[in-house]
Structure formats: C-alpha cells, structure tokens
C-alpha positions in Angstrom: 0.0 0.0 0.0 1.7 3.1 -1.3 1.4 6.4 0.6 1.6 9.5 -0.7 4.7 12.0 -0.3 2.1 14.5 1.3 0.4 12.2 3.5 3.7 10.9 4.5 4.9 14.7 5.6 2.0 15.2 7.5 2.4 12.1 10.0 6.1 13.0 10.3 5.3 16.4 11.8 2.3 14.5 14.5 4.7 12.2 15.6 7.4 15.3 16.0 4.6 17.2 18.3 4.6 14.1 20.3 8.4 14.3 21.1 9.5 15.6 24.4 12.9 17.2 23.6 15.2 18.3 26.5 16.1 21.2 28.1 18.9 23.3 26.9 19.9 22.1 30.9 19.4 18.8 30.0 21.3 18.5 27.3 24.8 20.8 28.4 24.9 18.0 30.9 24.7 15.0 29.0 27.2 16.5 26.8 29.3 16.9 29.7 28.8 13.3 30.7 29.3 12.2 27.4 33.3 14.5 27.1 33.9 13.0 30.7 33.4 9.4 30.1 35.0 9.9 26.7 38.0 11.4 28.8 38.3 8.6 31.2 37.9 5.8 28.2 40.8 7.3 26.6 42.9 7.5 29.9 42.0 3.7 30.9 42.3 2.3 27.0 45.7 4.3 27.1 47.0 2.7 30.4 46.1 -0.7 29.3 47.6 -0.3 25.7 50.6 0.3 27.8 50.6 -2.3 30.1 50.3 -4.8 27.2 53.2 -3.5 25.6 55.5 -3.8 28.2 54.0 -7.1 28.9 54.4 -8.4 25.4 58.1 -6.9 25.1 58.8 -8.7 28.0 57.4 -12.2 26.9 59.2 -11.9 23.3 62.5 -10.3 24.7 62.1 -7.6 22.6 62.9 -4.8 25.0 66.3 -3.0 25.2 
C-alpha cells in the first residue's frame, strides 16, 4: 500500500509534536557526561595499551 509523499509529511510532523525534547539544561549535561566518560575511556584504553606493551616486550625479549 503506497502512501503519498504528502500524506507521508503530514504524520512525520504529528509524531514530531509528540516528542518531548530536552532542556537546553538537559542537554549541556549530558554533553558533559558524554566529554567525561570519553575522557576517562581514553585515559583507561591508554594505560592498558601500555601495560600490554610492556607485557608483550617482556614475553618476546624484545625490549632493550
């Protein structure tokens, strides 16, 4: 069943009314959340990426 372009349009914009869309609050601090936990990925992801270094230059004798 086909449905025409302008029907189509119309039901997008009722469902968009139904939306509740955040605060400007609301979203400055899940922004924030989102830079912090970025942060602290990076930080963790780099102190394991160096622990397996040293632990694979160790195992293969690699290291100076």
């Amino acid at each position: 069943m086909a449905t025409s372009p302008f029907k189509f349009l119309q039901e997008v914009r009722e469902e968009t009314r139904k939306v509740t869309w955040p605060s400007r609050k609301e979203t400055m601090i899940t922004t924030a959340m989102v830079f912090v936990m970025v942060a602290i990925a990076s930080v963790f992801f780099l102190v394991a990426d160096q622990f397996i270094r040293i632990a694979v230059t160790f195992v293969l004798g690699i290291g100076t």
